[in-house]
N, C-alpha and C positions, 0 to 999 in steps of 0.2 A: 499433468503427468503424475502417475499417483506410483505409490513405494517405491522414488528415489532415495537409496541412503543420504542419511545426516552428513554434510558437511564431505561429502564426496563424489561418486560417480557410478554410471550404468552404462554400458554399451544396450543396443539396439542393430538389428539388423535390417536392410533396407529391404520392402517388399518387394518383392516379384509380381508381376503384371497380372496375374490371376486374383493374387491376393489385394493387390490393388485393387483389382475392379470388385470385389467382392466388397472393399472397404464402403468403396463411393456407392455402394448400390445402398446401402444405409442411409435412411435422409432421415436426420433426426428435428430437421427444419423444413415449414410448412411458407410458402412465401404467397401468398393473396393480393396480387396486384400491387402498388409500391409501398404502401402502407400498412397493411394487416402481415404479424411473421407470429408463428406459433413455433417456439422452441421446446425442448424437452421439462424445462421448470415453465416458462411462460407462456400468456397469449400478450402482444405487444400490440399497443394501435395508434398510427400517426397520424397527425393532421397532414396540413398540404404546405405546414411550413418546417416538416420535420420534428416538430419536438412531440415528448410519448404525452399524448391524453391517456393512456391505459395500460396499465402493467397488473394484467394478473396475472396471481401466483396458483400456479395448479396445484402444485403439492399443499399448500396450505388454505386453498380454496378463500383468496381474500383478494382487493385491490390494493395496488399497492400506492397509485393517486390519487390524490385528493381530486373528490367530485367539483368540474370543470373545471380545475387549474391544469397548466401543461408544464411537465418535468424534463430536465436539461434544457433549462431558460436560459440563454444566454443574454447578461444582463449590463449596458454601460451606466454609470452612474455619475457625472458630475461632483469631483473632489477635490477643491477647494478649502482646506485646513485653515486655520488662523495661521499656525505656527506649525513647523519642522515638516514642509509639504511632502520630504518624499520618506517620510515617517508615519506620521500620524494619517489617523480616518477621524477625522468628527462624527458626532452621531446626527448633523441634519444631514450629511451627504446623499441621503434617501429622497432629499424633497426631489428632485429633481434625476430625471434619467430614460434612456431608451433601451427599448427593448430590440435583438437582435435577432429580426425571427426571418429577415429577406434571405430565400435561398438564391442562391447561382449557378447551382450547380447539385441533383442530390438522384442517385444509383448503386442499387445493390452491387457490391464488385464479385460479392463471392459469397457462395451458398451451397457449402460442401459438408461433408459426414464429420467434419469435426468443428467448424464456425461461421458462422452467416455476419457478414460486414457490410451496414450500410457507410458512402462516403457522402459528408453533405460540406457543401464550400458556400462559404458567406461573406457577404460584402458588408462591412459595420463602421461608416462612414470613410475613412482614407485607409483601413488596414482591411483584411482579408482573414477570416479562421477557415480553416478548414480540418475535418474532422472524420477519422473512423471510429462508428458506430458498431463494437463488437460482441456478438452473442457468442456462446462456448455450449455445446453440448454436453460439456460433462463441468464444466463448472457455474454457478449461479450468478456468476460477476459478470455485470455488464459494464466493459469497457469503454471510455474515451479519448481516444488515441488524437490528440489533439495539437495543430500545428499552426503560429500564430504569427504574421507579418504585420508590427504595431507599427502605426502613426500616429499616435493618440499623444496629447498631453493634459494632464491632471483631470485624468481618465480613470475610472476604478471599473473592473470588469468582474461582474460575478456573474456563477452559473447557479440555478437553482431548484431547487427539488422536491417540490412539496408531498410529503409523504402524509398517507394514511394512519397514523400512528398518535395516540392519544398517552402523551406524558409532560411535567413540566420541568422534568429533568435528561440534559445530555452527557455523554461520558466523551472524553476527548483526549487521545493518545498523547503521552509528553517523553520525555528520554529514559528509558527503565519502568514507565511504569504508565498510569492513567491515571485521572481525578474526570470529579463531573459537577457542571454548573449549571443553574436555576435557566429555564428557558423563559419565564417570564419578565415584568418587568412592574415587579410589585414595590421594588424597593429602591432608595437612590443607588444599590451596590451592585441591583439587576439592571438598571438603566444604564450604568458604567460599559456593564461586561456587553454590549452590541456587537462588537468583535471580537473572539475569543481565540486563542492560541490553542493548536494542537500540530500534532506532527503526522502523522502517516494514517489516522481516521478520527474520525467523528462517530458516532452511533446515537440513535433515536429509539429506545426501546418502552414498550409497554408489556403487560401481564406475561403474554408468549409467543409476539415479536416483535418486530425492529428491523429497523434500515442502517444500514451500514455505508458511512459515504469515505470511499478511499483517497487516497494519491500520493502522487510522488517524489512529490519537490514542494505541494504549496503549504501555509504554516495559517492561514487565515478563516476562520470560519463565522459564521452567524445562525442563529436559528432565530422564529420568530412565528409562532402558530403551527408549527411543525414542518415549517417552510427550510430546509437545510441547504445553507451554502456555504460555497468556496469560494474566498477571493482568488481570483487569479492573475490581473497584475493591476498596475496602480499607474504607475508612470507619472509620477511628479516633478516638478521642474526647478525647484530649489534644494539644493545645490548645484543638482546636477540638472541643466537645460531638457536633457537628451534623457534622461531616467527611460529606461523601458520600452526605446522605440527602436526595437529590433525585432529578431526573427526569435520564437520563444518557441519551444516543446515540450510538454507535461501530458502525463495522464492520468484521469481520474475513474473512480468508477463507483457504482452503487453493488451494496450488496445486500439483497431483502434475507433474510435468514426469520425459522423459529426461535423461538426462546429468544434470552436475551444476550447479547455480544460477547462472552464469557461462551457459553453452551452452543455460540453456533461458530467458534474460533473464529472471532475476528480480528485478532491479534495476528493468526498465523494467514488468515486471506492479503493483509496486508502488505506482509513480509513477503509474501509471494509477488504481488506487485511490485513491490519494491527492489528487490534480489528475485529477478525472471532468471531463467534456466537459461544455460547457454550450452551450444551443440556444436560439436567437431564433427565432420565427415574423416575416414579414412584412418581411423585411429585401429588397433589393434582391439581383437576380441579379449578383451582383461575381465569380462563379469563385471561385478560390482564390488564396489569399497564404500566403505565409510572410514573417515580418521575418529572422530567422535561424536555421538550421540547422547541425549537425556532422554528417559523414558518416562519424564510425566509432562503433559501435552502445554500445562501452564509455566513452565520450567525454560526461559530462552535462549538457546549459546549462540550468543550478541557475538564472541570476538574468538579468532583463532588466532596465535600471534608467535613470535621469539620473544622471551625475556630480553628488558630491557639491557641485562648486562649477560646476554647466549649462556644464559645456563642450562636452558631448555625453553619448555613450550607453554606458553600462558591459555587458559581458556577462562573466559569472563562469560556469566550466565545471571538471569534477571531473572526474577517471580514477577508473570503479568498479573493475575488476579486476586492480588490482593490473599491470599491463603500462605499459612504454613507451609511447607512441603517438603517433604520428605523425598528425596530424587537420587537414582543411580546415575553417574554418568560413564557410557563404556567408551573406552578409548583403544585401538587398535593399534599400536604403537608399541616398542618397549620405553621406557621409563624405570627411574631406578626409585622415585622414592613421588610422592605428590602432596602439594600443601596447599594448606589454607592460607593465603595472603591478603594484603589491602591492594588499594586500587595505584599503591607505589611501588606494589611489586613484593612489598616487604612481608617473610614469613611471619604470621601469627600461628597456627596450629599444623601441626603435621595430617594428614588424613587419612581416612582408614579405608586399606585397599583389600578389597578383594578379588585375587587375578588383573583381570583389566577394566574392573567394576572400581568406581570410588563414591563412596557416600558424601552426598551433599545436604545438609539441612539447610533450606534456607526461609529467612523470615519475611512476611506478605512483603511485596516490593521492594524484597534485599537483593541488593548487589555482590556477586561470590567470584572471585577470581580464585583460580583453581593452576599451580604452576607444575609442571610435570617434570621435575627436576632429572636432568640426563636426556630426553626423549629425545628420541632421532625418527623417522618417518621410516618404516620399512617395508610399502606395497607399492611397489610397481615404481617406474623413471616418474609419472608425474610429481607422488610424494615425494619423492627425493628433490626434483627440481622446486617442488613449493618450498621446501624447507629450507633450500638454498638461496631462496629467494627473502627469504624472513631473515635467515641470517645477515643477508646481504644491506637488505632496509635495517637492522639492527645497528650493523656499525656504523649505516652512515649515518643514523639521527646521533651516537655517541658521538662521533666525529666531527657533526654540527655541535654539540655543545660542547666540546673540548676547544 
């Protein structure tokens, strides 16, 4: 959905059956027998066990797999640690492993003017995934809406993606900001990192592009010839017998962009995954709101919140890439005064307001809480009731530590 306000809301009015059919008469997805789909970025081509041999990119006139590898490999591996089994991964875990390619079940559900879903269900010895396969016509993410009935024990499950992309350097999301590690394994310190920590992406980029690998809960990655994965569970049995053999739900997705992760927003693709849009029917025509916004695109407002002690309203904001930046943030609200605090809340500089504009400078991956000393919410019952609601969580964490 594109120009929702920042940190607020849009009504939408439901079409009428003309407009309707007018919508569906749009086919921005081309489907060729069960395997071949051409959507408005790609041409996609599957084998007969589901997973993509071919992902070109029409706008960028490139492939995006690697020649005869097949991408969303679902992958078991045999994990067996010396020591702290439902912690650790050793790095022989690799010798040994199957591959999950038996379908049971795989049909397009839906091939409409706004997304084309393949569903494919698979039997992977005693547990079952099953999985929507999502194309989007207006956005380049290809989603995997993924849903997991484990029986496995000291089981490691990766999915994998070997992309076309020529570099021996990955960049890898962590809490406020990014870093990036050697993809080789030239050295004892590359041979270590075989598993690397990140949080809501991965990215693979060369001269002027890259592959962008998302999700929404898993913390686990690997790269290795420009082969990109995700762990996604583990199921170890010390301490706990039973680790990980339940019903799990995550979703991941790929995102091939120009240029490199910075230039084709893949900070804000993620967030998108991560924080999905949610819709009320029946609600009153209000237009649009925003409570507040930043207008420089690398600039994050991470948190909207009450002052720990209701003085007003905290907003906390990150610099993803690494840059200086100079950043307005408008706040729709009244407010009597706004400061520059630490991450205790506690005033360091007063800030300089202009109307409902306040200057923020902040430094390459600084953390800036911003406290809006007096603000009250004044658009519409929803603001109100948010604010009520922060007040309400406010006292009771005081209350907890009292």
């Amino acid at each position: 959905m594109k120009n929702l306000p920042s940190t607020g809301y849009k009504t939408f009015r439901i079409a009428g059956k003309s407009e309707a059919a007018g919508e569906a008469a749009v086919k921005p997805f081309t489907l060729q027998g069960l395997y071949d789909l051409e959507t408005p970025f790609y041409r996609v081509k599957l084998d007969e066990q589901g997973m993509f041999t071919s992902i070109y990119d029409k706008e960028n006139e490139r492939e995006v797999v690697q020649e005869g590898q097949r991408a969303n490999l679902l992958r078991m591996y045999e994990d067996k640690p010396i020591y702290f089994d439902n912690w650790d991964i050793d790095i022989y875990y690799t010798e040994k492993f199957w591959d999950v390619d038996g379908v049971e079940q795989m049909e397009w559900t839906e091939v409409g003017p706004v997304r084309a879903v393949l569903e494919i269900t698979r039997k992977a010895s005693n547990s079952t995934i099953r999985q929507q396969v999502i194309f989007y016509a207006l956005s380049r993410r290809i989603e995997f809406v993924t849903k997991v009935d484990w029986k496995e024990h000291q089981t490691l499950l990766k999915v994998h993606f070997p992309v076309a992309v020529h570099t021996d350097e990955a960049a890898f999301d962590v809490q406020f900001g990014n870093l990036t590690r050697k993809t080789h394994r030239n050295t004892s310190w590359d041979v270590a990192r075989f598993e690397s920590c990140g949080q809501k992406w991965m990215d693979l980029s060369e001269g002027h592009y890259g592959v962008s690998l998302l999700n929404d809960c898993k913390y686990g990655h690997s790269v290795q010839d420009s082969n990109m994965a995700l762990t996604l569970i583990k199921s170890g049995i010390e301490p706990n017998p039973t680790a990980d053999q339940e019903e799990h739900e995550f979703t991941y997705a790929i995102y091939p962009h120009a240029e490199g992760w910075r230039a084709a927003g893949t900070v804000d693709e993620a967030y998108k995954l991560n924080q999905p849009l949610t819709a009320q029917t029946g609600t009153a025509d209000g237009g649009a709101y925003s409570f507040a916004g930043v207008d420089q695109a690398n600039v994050v407002l991470e948190t909207v919140k009450m002052a720990e002690d209701e003085s007003g309203i905290v907003l906390r904001m990150y610099e993803s890439e690494n840059a200086l930046t100079k950043a307005r943030l408008t706040v729709n609200t009244a407010f009597e005064k706004a400061y520059v605090c630490n991450l205790l809340e506690e005033i360091e500089t007063e800030a300089v307001v202009n109307g409902n504009e306040i200057e923020v400078v902040l430094k390459p991956y600084e953390v800036v809480t911003v406290l809006l000393a007096g603000a009250v919410p004044t658009q519409g019952s929803d603001s109100v009731a948010g604010h009520e609601i922060m007040r309400h969580e406010a006292k009771r964490r005081a209350e907890t530590r009292r």
